[in-house]
NUDREN-434781 format. One record per residue (C-alpha): residue number from 1; x, y, z. Coordinates in nm, 4 decimals, padded with zeros to 6 digits. Layout:
# residues N
     n          X          Y          Z
   NUM          X          Y          Z
...
END
This chain:
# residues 69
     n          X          Y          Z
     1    01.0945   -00.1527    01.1710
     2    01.2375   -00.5045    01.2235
     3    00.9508   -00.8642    01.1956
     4    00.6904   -00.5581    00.9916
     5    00.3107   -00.7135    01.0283
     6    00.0549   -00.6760    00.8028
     7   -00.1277   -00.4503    01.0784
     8    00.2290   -00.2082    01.0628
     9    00.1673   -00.1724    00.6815
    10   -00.1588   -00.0929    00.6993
    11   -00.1463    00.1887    01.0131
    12    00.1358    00.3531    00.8412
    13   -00.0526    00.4401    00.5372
    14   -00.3581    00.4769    00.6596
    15   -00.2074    00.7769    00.8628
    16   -00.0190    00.8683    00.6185
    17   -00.3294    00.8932    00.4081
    18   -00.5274    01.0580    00.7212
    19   -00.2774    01.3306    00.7954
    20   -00.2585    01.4059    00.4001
    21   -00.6333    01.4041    00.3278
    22   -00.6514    01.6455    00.6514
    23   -00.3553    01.9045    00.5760
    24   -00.4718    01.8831    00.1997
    25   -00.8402    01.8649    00.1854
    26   -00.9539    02.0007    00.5344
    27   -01.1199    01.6296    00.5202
    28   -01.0631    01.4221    00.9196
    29   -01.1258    01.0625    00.8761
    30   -01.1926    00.8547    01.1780
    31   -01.1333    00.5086    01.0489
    32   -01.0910    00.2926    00.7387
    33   -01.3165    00.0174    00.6825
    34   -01.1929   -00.3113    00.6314
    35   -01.3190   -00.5972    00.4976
    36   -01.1983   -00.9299    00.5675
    37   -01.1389   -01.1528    00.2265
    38   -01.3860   -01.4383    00.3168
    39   -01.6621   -01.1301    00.3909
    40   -01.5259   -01.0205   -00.0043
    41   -01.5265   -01.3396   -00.1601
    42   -01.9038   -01.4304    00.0076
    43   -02.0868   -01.0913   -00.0273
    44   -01.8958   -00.9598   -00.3636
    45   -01.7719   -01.2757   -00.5225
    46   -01.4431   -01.1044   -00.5817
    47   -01.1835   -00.9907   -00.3203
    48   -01.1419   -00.6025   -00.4845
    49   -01.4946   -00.5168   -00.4630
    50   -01.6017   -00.1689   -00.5890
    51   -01.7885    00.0396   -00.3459
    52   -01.8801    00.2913   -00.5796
    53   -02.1744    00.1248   -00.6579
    54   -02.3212   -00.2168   -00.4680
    55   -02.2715   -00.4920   -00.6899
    56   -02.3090   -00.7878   -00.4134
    57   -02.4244   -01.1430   -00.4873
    58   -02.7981   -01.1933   -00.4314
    59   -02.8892   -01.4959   -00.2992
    60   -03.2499   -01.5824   -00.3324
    61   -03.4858   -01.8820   -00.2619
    62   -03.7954   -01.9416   -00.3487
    63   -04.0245   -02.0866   -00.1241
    64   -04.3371   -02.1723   -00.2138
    65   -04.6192   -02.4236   -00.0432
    66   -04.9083   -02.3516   -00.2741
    67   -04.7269   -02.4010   -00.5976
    68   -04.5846   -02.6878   -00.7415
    69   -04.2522   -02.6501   -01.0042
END
């Protein structure tokens, strides 16, 4: 594969991963998810997030029109 992409990579082992998790496990995956790195960085603050368990940033405000701070 001559000028390999990103993309190329990325479709080569994720069917290599497919095909094994299938002739292996018995398991037939669809799709990956992806996530791009700005979607990372903003929901996860880090750009290897874990999905074992969600660990996002929470962003909260506090609005309030009855109380003064």
């Amino acid at each position: 594969m001559a000028f390999v992409e990103q993309e190329d990579i990325l479709n080569v082992f994720e069917g290599l991963t497919r095909h094994l998790l299938k002739e292996v496990n018995g398991v037939e995956v669809e799709k990956f998810p992806r996530m791009l790195y700005d979607d990372a960085m903003r929901l996860y603050g880090n750009d290897k997030p874990r999905h074992s368990f969600w660990n996002g940033i929470w962003r909260i405000k506090c609005r309030s029109t009855t109380q003064r701070f």
